[in-house]
C-alpha positions as CSV (number, residue, x, y, z in Angstrom):
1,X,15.1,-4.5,-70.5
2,X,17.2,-4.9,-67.5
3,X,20.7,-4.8,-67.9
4,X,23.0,-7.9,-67.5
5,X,25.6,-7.3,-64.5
6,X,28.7,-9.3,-65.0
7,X,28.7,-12.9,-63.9
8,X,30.2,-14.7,-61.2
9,X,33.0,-16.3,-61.9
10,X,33.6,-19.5,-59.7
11,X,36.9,-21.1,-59.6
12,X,36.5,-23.7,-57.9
13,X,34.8,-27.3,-58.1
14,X,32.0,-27.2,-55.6
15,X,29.1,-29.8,-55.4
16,X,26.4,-28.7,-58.4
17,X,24.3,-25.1,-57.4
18,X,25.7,-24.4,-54.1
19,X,26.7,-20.7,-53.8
20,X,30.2,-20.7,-53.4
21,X,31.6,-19.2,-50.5
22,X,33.0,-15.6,-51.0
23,X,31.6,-15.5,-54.1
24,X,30.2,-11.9,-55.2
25,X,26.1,-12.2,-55.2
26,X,25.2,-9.4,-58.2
27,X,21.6,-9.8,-58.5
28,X,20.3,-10.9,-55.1
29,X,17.2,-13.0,-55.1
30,X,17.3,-16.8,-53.5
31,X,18.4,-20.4,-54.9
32,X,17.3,-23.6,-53.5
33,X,19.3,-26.7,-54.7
34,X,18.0,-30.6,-54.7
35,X,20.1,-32.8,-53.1
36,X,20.8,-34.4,-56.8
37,X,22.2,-30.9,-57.8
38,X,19.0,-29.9,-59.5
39,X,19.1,-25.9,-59.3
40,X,16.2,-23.7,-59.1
41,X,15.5,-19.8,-58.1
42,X,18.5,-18.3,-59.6
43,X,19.1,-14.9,-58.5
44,X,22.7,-14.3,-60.4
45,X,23.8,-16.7,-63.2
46,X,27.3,-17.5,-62.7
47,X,30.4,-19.8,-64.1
48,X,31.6,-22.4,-62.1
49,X,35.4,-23.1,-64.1
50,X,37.1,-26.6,-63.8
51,X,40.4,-25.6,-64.8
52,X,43.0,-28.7,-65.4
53,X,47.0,-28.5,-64.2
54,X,47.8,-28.4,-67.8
55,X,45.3,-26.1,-70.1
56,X,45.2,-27.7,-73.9
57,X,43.6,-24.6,-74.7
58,X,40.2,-25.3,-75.3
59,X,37.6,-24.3,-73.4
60,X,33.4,-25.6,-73.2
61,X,30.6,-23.3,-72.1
62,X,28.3,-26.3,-70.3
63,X,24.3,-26.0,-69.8
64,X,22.6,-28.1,-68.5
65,X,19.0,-29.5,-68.9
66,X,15.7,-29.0,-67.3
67,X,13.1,-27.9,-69.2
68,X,14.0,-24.5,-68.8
69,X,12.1,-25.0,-65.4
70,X,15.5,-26.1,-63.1
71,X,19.3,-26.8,-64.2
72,X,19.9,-30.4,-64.3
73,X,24.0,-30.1,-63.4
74,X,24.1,-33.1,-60.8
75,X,23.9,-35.5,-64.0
76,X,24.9,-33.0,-66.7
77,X,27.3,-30.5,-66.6
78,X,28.8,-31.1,-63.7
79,X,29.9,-34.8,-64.6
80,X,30.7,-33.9,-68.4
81,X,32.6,-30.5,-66.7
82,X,35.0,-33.3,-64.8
83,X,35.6,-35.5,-67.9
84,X,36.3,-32.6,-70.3
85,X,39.2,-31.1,-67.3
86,X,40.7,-34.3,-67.1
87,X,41.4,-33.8,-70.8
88,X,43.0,-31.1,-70.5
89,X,39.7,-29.3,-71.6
90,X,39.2,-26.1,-69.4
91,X,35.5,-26.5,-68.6
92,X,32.5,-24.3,-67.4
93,X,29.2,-25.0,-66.1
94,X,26.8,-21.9,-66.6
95,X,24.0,-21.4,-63.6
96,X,21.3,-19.1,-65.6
97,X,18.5,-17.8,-64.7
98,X,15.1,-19.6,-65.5
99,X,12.6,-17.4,-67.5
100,X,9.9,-17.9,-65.7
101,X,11.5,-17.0,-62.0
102,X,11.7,-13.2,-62.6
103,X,14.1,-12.3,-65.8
104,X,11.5,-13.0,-68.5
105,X,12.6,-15.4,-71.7
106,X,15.7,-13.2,-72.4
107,X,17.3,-13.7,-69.8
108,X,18.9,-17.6,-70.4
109,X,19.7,-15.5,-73.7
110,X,21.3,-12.9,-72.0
111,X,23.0,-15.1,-69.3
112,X,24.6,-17.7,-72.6
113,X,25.8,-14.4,-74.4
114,X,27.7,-13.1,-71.1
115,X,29.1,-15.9,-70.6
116,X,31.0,-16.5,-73.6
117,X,32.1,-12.8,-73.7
118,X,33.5,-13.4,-70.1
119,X,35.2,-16.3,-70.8
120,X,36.7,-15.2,-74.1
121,X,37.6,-11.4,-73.2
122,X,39.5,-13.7,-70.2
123,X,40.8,-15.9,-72.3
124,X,44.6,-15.4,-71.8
125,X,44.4,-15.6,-68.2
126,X,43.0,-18.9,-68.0
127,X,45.2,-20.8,-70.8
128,X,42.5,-20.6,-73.3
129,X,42.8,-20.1,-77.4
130,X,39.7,-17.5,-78.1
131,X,39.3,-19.4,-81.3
132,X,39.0,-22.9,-79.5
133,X,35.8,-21.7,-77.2
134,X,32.5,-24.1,-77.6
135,X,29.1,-24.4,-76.2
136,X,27.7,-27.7,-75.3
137,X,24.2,-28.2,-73.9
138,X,21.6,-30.6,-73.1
139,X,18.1,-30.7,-73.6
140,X,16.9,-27.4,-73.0
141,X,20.5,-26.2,-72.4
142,X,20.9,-27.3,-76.2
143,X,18.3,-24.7,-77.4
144,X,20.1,-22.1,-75.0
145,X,23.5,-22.7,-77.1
146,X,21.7,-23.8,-79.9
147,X,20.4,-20.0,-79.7
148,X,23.7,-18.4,-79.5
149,X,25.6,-20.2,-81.7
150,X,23.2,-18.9,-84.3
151,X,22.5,-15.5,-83.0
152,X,25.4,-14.6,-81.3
153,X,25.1,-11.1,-81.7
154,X,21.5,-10.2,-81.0
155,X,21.0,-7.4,-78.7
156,X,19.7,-8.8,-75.8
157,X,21.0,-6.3,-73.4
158,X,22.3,-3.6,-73.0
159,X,26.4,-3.3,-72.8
160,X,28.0,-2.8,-69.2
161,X,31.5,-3.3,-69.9
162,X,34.5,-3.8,-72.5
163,X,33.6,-7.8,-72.4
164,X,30.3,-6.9,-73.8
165,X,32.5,-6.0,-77.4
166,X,33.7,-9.0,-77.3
167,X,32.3,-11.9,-79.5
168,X,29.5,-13.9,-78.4
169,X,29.7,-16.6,-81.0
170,X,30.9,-20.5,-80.0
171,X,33.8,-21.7,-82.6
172,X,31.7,-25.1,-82.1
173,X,28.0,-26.1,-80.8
174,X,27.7,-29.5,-79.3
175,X,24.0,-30.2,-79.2
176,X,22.8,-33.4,-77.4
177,X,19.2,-34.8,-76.9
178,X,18.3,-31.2,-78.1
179,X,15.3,-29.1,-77.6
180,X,15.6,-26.9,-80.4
181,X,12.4,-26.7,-82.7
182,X,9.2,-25.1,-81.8
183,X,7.2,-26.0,-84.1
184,X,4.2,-28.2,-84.5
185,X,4.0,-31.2,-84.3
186,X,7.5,-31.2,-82.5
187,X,6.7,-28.8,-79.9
188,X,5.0,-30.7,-77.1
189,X,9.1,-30.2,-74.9
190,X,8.5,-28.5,-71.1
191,X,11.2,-25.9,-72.4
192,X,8.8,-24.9,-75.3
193,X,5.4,-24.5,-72.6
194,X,8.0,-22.2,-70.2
195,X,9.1,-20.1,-73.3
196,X,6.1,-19.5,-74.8
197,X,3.2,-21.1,-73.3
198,X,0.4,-23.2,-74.4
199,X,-0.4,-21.1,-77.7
200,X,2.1,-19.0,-78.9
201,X,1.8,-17.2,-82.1
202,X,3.5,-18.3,-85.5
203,X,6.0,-15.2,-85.2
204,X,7.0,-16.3,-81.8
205,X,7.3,-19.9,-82.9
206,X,9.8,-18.6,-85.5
207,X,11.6,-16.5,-83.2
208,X,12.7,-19.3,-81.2
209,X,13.0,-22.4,-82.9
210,X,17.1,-22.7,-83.6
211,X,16.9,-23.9,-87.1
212,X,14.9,-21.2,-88.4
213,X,18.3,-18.8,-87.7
214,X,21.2,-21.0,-89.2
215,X,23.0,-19.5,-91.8
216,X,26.4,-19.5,-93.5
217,X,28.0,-17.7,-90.2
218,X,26.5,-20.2,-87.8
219,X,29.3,-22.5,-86.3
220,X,30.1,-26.1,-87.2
221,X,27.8,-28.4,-85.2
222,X,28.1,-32.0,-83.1
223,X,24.7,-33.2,-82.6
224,X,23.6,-36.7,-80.8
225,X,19.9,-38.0,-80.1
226,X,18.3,-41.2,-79.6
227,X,15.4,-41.8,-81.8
228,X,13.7,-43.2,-78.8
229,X,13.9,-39.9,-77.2
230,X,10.5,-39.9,-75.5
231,X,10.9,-35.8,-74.3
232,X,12.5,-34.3,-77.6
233,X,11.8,-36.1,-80.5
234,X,14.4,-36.5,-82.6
235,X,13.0,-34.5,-85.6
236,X,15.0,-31.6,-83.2
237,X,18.6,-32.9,-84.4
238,X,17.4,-34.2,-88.4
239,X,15.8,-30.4,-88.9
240,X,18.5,-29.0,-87.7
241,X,21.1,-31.3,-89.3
242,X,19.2,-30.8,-92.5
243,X,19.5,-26.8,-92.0
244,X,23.0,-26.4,-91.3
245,X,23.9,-28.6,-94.3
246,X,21.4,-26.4,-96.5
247,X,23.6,-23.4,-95.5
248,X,26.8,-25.3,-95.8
249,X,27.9,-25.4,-92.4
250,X,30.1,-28.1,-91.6
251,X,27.6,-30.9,-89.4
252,X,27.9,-34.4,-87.7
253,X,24.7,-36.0,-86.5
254,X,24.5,-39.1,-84.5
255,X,21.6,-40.6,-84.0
256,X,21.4,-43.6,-82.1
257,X,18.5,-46.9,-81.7
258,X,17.7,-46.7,-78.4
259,X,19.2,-44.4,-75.6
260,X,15.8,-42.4,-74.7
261,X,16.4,-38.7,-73.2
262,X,18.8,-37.4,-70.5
263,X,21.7,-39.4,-70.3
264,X,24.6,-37.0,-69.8
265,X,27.9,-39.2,-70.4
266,X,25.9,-42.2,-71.1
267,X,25.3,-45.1,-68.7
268,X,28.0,-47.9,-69.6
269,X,27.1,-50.2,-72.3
270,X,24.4,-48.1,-73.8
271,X,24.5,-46.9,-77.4
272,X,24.7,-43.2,-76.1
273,X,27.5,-43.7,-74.3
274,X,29.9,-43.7,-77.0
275,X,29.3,-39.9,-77.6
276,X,32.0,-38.7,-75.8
277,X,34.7,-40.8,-77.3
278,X,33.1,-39.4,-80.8
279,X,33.0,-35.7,-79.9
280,X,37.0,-36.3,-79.0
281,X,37.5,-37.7,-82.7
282,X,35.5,-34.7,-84.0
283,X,37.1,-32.1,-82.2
284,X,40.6,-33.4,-82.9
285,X,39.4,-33.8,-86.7
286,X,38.5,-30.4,-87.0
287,X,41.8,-28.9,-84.9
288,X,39.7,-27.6,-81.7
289,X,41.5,-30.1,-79.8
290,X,45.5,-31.9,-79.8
291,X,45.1,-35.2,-81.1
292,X,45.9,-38.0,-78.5
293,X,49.6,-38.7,-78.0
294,X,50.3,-42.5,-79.5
């Protein structure tokens, strides 16, 4: 398997996908970017950090969408990065790689692992509590945290530095519109034909549907779907609601009337766009973040 070179960190805010100037290419290989900030070709997976004047001391792990076929961060992760940093939230966007442009499935896998190791083994430096780290992904960028938050510690590559002992594993997972089951009849999802193709076999169905891995270590969960979703149905949040409260992990699902699929903060006045004002309450319930002064 080939081995994971450390990622690119980024610190600065630069328009969705574009190669940052001066930043160290690792793993050279081409990137073309949409002029909506919809990123394909990734040659080197690398963390673009939003970093506020005044660190709370949380930090997010963003991924974005796409099918696992691009990386939607024009209308995910970037706008979600700039709302969490005005909250004092330090937030970054992860670039992976696509699996199939060169780095085989893993590599998402790999890329979602490093990144949490990078930003907690650097934790201290950038104002951040290593307890108070979370993932939170859309879409396909769901099933990619969805993945580590319950297999944090799967080998997926070989070790290539002292970050690599660190831990992997989210404090929190905030899943929304998710891709996460594979499974028929809920497998008909873009990501799931890019991961395993038209007719995959049982074990391989298993192997990568996220609620067939929760257990009692798996992380406490924020999920949020509409059950007019017309790309993930939302059978992908109620199994895996229905999973993590089977294992007794501590789970809040939302699930709203209409909303459809890919809404990142939510268009104004729709029912999805009170998520973010719920994932505050949530987070300051459970002590990840200060409560509001007032």
């Amino acid at each position: 398997m080939r081995r994971l070179i450390p990622l690119c960190l980024v610190l600065l805010h630069l328009h969705a996908g574009a190669a940052p100037p001066g930043a160290i290419v690792l793993w050279p290989g081409p990137q073309r970017d949409s002029a909506k900030g919809s990123i394909t070709q990734v040659g080197q997976p690398y963390l673009i950090a939003h970093r506020p004047a005044q660190p709370n001391g949380t930090a997010i792990l963003l991924l974005s969408g796409g099918g696992y076929a691009h990386i939607e961060a024009g209308k995910e992760s970037g706008p979600v990065a700039d709302w969490l940093q005005a909250r004092g939230v330090t937030a970054f966007e992860l670039v992976y790689r696509l699996p199939r442009e060169g780095g085989g499935v893993a590599a998402p896998f790999q890329d979602g692992q490093r990144a949490m190791r990078v930003i907690r083994a650097r934790a201290a430096e950038w104002g951040i509590d290593p307890a108070r780290i979370g993932m939170l992904g859309f879409s396909a960028g769901a099933h990619l945290a969805g993945m580590t938050a319950v297999q944090p510690d799967a080998a997926l590559y070989a070790p290539v530095d002292a970050m690599d002992a660190v831990s992997a594993r989210p404090d929190f997972a905030v899943l929304l519109y998710p891709v996460l089951t594979m499974q028929p009849p809920f497998d008909t999802t873009h990501a799931k034909k890019q991961l395993l193709g038209s007719r995959p076999a049982q074990a391989a169905r298993d192997a990568w549907s996220v609620e067939r891995h929760v257990d009692a270590r798996t992380p406490p969960v924020f999920l949020a779907q509409a059950l007019d979703d017309p790309i993930a149905p939302p059978e992908n949040s109620i199994w895996m609601a229905a999973a993590l409260r089977r294992a007794g992990v501590p789970v809040e699902l939302h699930l709203f009337r209409h909303g459809g699929h890919g809404w990142g903060l939510g268009k104004p006045g729709s029912e999805p766009a009170v998520w973010p004002r719920l994932l505050l309450a949530w987070l300051q319930a459970r002590g990840w973040m200060p409560q509001a002064p007032g």
